[in-house]
Backbone of each chain as ProteinMPNN parsed JSONL, in Angstrom:
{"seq_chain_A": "XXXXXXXXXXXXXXXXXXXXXXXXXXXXXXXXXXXXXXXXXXXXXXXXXXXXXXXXXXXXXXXXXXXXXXXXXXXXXXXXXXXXXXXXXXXXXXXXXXXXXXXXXXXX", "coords_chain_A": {"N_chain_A": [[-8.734, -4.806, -14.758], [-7.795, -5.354, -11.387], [-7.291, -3.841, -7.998], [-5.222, -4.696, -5.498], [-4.887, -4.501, -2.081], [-3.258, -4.992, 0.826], [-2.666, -6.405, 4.262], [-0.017, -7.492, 6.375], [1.103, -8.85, 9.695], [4.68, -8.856, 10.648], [7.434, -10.946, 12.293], [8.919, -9.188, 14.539], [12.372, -10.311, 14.797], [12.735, -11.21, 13.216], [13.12, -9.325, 10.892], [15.06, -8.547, 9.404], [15.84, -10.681, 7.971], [14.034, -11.345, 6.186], [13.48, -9.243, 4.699], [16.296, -9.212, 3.22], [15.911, -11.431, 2.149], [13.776, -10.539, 0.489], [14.911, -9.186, -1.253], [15.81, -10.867, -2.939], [14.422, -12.65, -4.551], [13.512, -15.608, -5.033], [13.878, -16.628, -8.672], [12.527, -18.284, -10.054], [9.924, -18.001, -8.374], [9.224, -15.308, -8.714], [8.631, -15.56, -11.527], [6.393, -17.629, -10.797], [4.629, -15.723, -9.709], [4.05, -13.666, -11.959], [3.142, -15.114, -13.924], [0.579, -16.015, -12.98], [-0.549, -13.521, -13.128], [-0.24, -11.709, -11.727], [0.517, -8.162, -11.505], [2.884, -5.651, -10.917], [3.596, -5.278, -8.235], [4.286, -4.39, -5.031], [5.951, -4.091, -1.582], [5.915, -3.281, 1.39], [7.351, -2.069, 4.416], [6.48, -1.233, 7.408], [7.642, -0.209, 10.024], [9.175, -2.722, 12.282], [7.696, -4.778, 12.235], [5.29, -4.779, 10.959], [3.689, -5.254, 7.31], [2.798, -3.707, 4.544], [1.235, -4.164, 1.281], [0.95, -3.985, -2.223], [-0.515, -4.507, -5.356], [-1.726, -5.324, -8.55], [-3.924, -7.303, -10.263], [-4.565, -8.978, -13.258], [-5.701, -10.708, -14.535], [-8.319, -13.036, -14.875], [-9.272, -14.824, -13.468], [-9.127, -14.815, -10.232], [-9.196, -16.28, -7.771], [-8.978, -19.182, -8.876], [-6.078, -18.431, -10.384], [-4.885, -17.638, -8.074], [-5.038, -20.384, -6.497], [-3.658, -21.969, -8.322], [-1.1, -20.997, -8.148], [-0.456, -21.432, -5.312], [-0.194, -24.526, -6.031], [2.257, -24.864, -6.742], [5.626, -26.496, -6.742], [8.109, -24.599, -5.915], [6.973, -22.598, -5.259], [5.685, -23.282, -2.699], [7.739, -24.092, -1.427], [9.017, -21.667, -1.057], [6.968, -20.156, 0.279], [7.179, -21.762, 2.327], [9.403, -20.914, 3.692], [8.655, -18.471, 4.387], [6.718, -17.936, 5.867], [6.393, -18.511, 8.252], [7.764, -16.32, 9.137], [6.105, -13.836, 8.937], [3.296, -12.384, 10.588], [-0.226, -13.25, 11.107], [-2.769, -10.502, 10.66], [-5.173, -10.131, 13.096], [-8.952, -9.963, 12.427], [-9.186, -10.645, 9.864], [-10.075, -12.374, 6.902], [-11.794, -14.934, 7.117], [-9.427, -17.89, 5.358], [-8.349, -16.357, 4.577], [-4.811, -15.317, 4.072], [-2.716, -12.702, 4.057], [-4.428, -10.064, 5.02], [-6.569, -8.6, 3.214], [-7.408, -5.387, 2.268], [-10.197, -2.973, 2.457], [-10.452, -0.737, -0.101], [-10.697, 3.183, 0.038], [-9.974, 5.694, -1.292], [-9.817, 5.958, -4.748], [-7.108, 7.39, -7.418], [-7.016, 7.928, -10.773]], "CA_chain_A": [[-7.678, -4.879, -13.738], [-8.195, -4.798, -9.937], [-6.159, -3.729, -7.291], [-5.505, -5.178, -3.841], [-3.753, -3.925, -0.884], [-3.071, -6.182, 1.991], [-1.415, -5.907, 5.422], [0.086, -8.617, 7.639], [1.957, -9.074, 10.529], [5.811, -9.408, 10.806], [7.808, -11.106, 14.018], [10.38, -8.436, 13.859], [13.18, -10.706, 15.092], [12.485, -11.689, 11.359], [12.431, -8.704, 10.003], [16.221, -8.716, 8.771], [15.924, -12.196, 7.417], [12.71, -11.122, 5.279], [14.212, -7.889, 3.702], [17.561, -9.539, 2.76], [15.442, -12.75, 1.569], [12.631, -10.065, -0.712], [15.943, -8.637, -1.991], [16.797, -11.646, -3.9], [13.49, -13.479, -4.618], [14.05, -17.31, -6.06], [13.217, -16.544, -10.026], [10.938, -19.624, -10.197], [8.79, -17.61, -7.41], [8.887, -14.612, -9.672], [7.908, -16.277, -12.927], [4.794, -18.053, -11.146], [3.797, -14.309, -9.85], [3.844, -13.245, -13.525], [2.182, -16.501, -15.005], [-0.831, -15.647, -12.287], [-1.733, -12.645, -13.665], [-0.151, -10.481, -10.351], [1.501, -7.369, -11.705], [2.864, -4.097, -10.456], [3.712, -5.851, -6.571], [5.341, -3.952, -4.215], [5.699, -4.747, -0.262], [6.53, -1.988, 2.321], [7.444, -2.35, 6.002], [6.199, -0.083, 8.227], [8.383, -0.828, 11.468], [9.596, -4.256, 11.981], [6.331, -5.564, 12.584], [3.913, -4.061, 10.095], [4.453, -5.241, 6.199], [1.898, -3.667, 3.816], [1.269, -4.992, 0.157], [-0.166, -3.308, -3.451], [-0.37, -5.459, -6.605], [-2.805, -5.649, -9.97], [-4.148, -8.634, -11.092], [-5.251, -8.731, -14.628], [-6.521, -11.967, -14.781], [-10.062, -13.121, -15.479], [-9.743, -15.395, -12.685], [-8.065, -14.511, -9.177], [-9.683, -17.866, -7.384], [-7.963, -20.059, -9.631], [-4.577, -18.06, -10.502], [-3.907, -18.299, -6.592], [-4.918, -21.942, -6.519], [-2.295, -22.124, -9.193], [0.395, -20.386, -7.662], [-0.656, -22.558, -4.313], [-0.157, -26.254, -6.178], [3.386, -24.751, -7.204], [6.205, -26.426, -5.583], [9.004, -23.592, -5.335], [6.781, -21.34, -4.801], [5.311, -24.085, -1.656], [9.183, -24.075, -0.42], [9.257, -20.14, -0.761], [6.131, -19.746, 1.523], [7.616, -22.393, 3.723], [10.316, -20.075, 4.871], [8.311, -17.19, 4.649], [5.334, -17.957, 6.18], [7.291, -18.395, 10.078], [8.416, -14.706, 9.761], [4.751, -13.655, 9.245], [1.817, -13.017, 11.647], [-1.04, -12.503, 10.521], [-3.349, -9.852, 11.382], [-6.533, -10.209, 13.339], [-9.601, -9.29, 11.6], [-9.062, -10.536, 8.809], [-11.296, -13.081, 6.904], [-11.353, -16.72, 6.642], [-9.082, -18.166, 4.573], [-6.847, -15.28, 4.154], [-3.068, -14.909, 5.241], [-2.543, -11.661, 3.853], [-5.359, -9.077, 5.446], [-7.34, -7.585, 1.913], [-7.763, -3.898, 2.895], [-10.942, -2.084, 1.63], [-9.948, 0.563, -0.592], [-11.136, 4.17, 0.438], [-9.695, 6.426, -2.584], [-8.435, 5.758, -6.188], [-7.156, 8.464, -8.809], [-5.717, 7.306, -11.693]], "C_chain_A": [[-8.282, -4.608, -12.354], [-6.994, -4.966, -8.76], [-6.557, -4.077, -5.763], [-4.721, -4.47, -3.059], [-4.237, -4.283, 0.027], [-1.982, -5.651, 3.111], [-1.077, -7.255, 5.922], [1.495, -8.359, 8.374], [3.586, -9.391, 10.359], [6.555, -9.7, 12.086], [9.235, -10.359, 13.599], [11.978, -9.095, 14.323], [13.226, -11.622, 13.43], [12.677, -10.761, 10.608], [13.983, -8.758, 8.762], [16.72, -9.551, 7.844], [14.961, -11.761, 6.039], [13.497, -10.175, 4.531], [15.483, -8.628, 2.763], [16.46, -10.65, 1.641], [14.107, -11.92, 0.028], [13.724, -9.08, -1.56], [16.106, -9.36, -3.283], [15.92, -12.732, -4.402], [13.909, -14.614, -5.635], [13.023, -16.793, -7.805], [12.231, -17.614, -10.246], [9.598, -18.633, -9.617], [8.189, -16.376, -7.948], [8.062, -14.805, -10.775], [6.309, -16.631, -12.381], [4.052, -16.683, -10.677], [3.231, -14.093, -11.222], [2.775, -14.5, -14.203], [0.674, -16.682, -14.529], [-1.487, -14.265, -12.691], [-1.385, -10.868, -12.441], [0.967, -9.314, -11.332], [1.731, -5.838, -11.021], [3.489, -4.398, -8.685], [4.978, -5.091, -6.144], [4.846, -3.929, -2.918], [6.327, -3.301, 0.83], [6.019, -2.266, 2.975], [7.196, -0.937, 6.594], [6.627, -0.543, 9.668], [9.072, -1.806, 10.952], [8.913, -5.866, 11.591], [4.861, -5.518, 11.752], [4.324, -4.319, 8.663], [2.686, -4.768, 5.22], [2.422, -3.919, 1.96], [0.302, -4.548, -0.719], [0.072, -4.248, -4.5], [-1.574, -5.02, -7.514], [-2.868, -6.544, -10.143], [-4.883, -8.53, -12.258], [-5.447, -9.978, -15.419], [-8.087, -11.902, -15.2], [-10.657, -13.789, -14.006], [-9.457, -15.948, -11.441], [-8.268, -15.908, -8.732], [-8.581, -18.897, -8.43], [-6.368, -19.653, -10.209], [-4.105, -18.488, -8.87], [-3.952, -19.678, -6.437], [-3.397, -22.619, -7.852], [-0.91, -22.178, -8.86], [0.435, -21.327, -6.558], [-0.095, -24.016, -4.596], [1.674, -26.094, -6.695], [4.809, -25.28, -6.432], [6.925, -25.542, -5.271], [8.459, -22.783, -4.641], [6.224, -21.902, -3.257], [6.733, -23.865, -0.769], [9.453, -22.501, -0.265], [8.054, -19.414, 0.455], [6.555, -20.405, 2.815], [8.911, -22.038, 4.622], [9.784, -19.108, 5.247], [7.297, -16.938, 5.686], [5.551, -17.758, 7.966], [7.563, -17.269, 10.572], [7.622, -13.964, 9.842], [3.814, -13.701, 10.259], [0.804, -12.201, 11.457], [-2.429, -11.94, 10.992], [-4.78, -10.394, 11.819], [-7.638, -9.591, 12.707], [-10.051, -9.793, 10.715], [-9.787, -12.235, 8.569], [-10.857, -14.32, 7.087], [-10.694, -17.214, 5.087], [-8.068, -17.351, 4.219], [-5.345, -15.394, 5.056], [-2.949, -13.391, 4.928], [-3.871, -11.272, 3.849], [-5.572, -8.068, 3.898], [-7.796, -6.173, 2.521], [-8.986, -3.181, 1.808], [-10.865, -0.835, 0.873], [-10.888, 2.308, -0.744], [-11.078, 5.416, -0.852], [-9.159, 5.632, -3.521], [-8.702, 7.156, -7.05], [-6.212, 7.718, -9.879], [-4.383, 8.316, -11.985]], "O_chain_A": [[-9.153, -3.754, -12.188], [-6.128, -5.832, -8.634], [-7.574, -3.895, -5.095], [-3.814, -3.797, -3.549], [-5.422, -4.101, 0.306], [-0.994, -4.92, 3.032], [-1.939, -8.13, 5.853], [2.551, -7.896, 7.943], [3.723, -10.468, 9.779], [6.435, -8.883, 12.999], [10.159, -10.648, 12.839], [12.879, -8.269, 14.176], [13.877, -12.557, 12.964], [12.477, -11.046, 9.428], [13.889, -8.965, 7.553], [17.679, -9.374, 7.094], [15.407, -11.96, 4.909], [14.218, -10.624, 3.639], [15.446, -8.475, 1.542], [16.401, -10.463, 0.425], [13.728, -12.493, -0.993], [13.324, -8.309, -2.433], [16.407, -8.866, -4.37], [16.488, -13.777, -4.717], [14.475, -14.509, -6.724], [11.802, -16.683, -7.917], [11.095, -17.424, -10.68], [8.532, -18.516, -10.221], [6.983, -16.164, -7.827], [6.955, -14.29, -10.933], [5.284, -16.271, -12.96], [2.948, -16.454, -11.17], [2.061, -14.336, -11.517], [1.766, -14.393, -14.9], [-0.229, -17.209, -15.179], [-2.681, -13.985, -12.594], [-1.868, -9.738, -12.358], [2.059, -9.687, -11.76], [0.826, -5.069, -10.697], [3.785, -3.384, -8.053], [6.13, -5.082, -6.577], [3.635, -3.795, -2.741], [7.278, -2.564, 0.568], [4.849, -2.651, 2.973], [7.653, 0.156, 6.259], [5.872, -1.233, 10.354], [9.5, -1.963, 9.808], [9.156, -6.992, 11.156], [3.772, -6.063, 11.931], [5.364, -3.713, 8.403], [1.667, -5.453, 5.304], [3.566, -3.867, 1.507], [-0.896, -4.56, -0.437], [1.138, -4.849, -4.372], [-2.399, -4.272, -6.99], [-1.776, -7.095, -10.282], [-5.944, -7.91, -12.187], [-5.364, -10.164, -16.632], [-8.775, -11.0, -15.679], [-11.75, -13.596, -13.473], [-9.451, -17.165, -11.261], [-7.563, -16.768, -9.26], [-7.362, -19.018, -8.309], [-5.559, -20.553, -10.436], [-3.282, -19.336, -8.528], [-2.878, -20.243, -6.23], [-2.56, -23.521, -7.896], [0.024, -22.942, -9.105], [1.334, -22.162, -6.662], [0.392, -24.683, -3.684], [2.302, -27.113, -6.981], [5.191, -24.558, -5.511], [6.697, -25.26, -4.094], [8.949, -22.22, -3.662], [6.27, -21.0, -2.42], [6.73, -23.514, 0.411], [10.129, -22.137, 0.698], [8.241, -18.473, 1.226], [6.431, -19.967, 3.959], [9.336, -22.512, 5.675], [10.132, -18.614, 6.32], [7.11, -15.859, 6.249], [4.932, -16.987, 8.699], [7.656, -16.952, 11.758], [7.836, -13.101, 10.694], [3.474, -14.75, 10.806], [0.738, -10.974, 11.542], [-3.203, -12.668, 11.614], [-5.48, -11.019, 11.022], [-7.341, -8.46, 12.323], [-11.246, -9.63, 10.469], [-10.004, -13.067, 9.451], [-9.687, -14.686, 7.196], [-11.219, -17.016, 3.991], [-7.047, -17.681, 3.616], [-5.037, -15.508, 6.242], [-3.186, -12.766, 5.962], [-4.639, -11.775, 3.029], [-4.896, -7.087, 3.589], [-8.701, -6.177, 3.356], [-8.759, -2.912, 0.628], [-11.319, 0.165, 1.429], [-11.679, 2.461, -1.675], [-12.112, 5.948, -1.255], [-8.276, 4.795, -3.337], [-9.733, 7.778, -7.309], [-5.116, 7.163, -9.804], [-3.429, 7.904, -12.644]]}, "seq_chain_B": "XXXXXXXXXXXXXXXXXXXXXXXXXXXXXXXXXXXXXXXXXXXXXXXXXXXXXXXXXXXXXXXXXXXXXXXXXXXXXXXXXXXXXXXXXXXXXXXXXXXXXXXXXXXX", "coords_chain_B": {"N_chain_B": [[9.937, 6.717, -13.19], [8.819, 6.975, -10.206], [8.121, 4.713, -7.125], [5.641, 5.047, -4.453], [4.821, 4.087, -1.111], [3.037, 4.753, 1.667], [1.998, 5.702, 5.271], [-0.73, 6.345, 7.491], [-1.907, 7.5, 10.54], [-5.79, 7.275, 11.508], [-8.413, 8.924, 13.167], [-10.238, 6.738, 14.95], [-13.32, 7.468, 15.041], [-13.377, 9.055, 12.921], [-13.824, 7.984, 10.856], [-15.838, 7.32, 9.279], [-16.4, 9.625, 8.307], [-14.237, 10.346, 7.034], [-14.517, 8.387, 4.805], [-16.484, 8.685, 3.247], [-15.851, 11.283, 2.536], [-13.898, 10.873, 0.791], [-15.09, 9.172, -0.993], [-16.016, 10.966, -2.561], [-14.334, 13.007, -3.919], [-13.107, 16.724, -4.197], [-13.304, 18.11, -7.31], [-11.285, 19.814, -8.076], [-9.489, 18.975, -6.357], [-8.11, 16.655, -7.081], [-7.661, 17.435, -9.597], [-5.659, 18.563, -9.394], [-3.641, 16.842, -7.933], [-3.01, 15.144, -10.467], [-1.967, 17.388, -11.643], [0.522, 17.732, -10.172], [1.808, 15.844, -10.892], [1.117, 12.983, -9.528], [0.634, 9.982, -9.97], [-1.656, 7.324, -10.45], [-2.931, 6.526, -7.534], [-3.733, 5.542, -4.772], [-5.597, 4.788, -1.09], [-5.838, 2.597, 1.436], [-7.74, 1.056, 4.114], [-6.841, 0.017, 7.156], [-8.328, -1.619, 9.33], [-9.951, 0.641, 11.581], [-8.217, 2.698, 12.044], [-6.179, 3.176, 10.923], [-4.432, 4.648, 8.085], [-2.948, 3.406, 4.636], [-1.192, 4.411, 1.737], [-0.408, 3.943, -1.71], [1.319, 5.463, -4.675], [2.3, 6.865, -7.529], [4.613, 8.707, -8.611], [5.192, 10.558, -11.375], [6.92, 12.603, -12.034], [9.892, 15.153, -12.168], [10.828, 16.641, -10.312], [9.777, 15.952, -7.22], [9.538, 17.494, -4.754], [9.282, 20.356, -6.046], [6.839, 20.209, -6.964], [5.328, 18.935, -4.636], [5.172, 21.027, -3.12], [3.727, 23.036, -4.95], [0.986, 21.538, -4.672], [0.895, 22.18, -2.302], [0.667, 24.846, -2.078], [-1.396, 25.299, -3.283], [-5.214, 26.91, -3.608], [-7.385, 25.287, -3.353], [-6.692, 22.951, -2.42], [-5.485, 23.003, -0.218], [-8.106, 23.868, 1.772], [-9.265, 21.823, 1.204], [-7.51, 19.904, 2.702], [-7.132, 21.359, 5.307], [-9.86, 20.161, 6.364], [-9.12, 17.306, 6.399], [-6.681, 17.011, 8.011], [-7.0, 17.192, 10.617], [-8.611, 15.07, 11.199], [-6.549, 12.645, 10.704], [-3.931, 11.559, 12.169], [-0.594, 11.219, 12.553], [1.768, 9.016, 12.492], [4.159, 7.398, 15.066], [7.631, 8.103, 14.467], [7.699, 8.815, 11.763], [9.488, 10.924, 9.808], [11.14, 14.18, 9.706], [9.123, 16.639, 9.015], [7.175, 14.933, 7.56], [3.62, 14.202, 7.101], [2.179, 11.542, 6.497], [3.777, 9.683, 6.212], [6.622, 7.633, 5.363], [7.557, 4.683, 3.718], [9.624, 2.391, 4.073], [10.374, 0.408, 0.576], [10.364, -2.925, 0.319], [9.981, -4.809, -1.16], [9.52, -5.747, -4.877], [8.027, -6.286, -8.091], [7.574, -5.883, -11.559]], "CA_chain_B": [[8.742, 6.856, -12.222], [8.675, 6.681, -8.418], [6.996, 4.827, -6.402], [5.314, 5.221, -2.653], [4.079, 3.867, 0.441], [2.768, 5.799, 3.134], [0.901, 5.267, 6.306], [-0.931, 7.367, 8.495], [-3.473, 7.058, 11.939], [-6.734, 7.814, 11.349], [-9.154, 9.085, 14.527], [-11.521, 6.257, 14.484], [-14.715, 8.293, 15.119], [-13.781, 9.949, 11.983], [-13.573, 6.746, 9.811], [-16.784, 7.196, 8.234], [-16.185, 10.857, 7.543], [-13.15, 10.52, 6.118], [-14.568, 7.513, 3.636], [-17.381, 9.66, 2.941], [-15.175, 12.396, 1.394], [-13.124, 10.115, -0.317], [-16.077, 8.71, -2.099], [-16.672, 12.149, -3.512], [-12.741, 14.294, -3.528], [-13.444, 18.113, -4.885], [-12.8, 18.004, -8.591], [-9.985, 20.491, -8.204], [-7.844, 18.305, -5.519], [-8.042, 15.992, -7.739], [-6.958, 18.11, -10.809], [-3.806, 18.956, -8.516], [-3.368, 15.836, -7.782], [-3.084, 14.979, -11.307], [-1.189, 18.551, -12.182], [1.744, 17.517, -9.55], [2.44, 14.448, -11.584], [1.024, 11.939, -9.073], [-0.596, 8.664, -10.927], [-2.39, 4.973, -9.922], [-2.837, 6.796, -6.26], [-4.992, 4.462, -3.731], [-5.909, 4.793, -0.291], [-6.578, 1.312, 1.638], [-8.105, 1.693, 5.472], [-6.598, -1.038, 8.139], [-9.425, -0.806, 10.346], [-10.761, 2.525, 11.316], [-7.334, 3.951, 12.565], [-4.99, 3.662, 10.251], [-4.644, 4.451, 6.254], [-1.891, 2.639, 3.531], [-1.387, 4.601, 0.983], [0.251, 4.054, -2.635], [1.502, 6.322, -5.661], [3.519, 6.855, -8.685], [5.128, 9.953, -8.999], [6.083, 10.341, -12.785], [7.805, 13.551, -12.231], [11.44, 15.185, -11.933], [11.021, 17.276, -8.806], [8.765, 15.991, -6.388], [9.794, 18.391, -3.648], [8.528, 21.569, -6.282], [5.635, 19.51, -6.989], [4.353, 18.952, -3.636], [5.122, 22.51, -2.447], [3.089, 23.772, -5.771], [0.288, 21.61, -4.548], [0.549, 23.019, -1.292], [0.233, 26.384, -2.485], [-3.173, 25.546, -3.929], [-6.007, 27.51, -2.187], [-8.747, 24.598, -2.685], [-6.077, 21.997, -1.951], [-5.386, 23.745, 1.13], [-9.272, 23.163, 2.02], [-8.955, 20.524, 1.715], [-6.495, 19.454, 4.183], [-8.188, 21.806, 6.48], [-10.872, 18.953, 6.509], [-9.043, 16.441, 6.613], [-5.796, 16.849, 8.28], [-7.956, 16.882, 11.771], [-9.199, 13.343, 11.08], [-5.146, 12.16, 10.923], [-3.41, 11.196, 13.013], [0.377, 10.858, 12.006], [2.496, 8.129, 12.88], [5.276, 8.106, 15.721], [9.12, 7.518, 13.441], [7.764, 9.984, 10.61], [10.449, 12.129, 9.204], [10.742, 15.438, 9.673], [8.581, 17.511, 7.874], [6.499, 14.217, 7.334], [2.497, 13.871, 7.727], [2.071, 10.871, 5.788], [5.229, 8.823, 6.699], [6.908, 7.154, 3.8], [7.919, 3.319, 4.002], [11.093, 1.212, 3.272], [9.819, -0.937, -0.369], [11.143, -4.083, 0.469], [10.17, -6.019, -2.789], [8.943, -4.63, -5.998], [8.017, -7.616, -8.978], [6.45, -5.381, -12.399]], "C_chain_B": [[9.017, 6.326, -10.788], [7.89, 5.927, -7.673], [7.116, 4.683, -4.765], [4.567, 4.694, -2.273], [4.118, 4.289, 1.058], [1.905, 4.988, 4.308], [0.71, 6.541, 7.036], [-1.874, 6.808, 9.734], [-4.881, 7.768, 11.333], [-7.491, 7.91, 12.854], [-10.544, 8.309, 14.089], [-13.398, 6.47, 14.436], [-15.325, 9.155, 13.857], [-13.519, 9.279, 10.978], [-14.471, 7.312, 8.811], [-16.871, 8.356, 7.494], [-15.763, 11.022, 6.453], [-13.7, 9.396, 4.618], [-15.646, 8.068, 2.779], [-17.17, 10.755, 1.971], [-14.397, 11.647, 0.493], [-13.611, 9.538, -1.623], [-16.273, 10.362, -3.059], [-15.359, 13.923, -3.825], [-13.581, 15.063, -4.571], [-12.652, 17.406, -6.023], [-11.009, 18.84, -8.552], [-8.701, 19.719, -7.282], [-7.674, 17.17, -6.266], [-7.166, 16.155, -9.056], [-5.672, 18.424, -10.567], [-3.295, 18.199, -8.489], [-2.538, 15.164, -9.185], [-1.79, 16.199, -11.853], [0.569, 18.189, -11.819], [2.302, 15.857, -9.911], [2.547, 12.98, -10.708], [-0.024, 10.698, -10.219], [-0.92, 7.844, -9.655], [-2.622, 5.465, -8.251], [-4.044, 5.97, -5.434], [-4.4, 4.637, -2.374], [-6.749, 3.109, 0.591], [-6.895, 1.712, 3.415], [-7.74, 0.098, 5.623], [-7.643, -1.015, 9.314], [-10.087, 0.612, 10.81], [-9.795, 3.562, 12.015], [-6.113, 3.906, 11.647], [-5.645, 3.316, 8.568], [-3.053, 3.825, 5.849], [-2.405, 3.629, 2.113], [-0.243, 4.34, -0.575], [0.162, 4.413, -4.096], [2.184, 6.004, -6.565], [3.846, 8.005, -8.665], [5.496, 10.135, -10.448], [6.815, 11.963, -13.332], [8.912, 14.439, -12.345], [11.812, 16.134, -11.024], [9.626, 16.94, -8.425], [8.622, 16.813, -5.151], [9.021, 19.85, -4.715], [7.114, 21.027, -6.176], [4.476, 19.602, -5.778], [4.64, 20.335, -3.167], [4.06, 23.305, -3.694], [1.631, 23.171, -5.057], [-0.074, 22.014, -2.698], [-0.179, 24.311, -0.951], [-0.914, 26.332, -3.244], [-4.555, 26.084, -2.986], [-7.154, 25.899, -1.736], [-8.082, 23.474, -2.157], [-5.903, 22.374, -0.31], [-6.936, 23.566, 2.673], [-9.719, 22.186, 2.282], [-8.623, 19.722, 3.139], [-6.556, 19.993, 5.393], [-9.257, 21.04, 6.993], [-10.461, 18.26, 6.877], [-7.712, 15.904, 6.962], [-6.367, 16.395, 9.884], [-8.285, 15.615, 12.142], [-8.166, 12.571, 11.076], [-4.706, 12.713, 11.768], [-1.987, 10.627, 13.047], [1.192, 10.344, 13.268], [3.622, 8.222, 13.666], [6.465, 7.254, 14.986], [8.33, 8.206, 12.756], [9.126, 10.558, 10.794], [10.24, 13.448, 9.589], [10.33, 15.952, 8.867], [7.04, 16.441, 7.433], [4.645, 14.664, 7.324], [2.155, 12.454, 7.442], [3.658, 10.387, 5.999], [5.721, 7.483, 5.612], [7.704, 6.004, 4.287], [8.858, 3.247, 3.604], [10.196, 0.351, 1.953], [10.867, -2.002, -0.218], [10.791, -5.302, -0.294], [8.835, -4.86, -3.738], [8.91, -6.185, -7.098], [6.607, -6.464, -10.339], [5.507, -6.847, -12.827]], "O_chain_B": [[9.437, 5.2, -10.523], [6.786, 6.428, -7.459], [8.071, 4.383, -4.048], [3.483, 4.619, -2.853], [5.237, 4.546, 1.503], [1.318, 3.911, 4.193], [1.498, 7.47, 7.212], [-2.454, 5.723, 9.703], [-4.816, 8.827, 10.71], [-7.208, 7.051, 13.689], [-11.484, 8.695, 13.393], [-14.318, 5.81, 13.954], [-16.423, 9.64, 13.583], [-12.947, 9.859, 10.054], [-14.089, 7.724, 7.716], [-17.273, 8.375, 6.331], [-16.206, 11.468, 5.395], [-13.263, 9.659, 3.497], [-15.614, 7.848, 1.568], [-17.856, 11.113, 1.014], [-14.368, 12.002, -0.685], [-13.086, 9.402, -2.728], [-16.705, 10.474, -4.207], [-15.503, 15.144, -3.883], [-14.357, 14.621, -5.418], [-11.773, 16.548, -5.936], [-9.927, 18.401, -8.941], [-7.481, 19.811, -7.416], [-6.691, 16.576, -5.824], [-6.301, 15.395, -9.493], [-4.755, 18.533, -11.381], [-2.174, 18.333, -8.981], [-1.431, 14.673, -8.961], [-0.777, 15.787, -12.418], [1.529, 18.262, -12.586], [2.983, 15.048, -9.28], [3.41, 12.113, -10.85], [-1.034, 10.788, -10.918], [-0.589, 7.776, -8.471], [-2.424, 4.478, -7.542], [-5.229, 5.999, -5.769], [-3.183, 4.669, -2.192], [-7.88, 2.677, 0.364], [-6.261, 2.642, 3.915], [-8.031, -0.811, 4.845], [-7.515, -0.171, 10.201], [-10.663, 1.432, 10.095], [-10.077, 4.685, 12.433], [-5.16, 4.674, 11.779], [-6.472, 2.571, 8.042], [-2.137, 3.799, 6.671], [-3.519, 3.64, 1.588], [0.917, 4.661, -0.319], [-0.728, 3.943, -4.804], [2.746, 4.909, -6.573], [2.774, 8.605, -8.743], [6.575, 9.559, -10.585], [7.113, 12.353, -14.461], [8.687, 14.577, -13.547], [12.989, 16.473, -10.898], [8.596, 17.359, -8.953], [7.55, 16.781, -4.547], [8.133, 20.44, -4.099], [6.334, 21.435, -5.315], [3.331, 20.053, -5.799], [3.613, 20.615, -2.549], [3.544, 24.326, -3.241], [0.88, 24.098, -4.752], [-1.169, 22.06, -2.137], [-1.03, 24.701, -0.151], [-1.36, 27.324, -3.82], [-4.808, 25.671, -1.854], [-7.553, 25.494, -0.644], [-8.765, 22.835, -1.357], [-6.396, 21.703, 0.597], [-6.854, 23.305, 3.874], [-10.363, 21.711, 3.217], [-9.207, 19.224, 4.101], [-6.184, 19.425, 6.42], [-9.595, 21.284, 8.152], [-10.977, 17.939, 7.947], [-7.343, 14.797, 6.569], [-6.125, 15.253, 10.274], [-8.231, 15.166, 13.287], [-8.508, 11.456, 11.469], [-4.836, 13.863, 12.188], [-1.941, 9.507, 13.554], [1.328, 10.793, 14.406], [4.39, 9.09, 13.251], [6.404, 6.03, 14.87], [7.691, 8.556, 13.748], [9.729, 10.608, 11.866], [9.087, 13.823, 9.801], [10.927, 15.939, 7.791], [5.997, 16.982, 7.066], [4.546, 15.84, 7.674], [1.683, 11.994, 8.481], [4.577, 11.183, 5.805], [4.999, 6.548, 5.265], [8.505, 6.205, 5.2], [9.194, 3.997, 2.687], [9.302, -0.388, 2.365], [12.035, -1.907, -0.595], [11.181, -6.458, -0.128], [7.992, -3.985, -3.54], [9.717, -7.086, -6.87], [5.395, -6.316, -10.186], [4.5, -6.75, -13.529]]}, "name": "protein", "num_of_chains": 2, "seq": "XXXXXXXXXXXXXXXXXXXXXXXXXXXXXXXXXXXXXXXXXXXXXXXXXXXXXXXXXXXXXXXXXXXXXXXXXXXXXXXXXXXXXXXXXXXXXXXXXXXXXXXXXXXXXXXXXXXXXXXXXXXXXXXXXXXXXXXXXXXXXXXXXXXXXXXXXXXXXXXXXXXXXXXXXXXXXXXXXXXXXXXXXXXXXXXXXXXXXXXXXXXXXXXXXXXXXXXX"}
């Protein structure tokens, strides 16, 4: 298993829209989480503007589960609202939307 | 079981300090850690001023809990180290150091 934790940007004139909208996530968009291998995901706002992000993946093979989840259409129409209310942080590598944070402590 | 998101500031001069001790926490804050019924606990660094942190609690008072590991002498030592190096967030709670998020999606 390995764990990520990610930050990115929110335009907080979004932020109301986003909360209400991760209230009630489209079950399709759920399912392909689960069918990738992501488990344990939880998202916390810090302000209006700040959204940080923990998950497990217990895959074999992150590269290709996200390319997975990527070729999906719902989940293509669920980033394509989401993705507008997002901004994503500087720093952060190529290729990424969500900022991978280096992890400093773990205890189990 | 509970779970948390936190954030805090870190004083970026004291980045490397702080990752330094983290690589190597006293056995006993650890054992506390563990005693006060925290699990899965991770620490992620956003650049070199702020931390993300997230927990499980799997206990049925977390208010005795964290006041027991308060009352620990080496825990206490701890945080003598490395309360200095934080830098807590403006909107904390009262009582806060470590400032506890809204979860605005959760997917086991």
């Amino acid at each position: 298993m390995r764990r990520f934790g990610q930050v990115i940007g929110l335009h907080p004139d979004r932020y109301d829209e986003y909360v209400k909208a991760h209230a009630a996530v489209w079950p399709g968009v759920l399912a392909m989480i689960s069918a990738c291998n992501i488990r344990n995901y939880s998202i916390y706002a810090f302000g209006k503007d700040r959204l940080f992000a923990y998950f497990e993946y217990v895959g074999d093979d992150f590269t290709a589960d996200m390319a997975r989840m990527a070729a999906d259409p719902e989940t293509q129409r669920w980033w394509d609202w989401m993705m507008p209310m997002q901004d994503p942080v500087e720093g952060r590598a190529e290729g990424e939307w969500w900022m991978e944070l280096p992890e400093v402590f773990h205890h189990d």
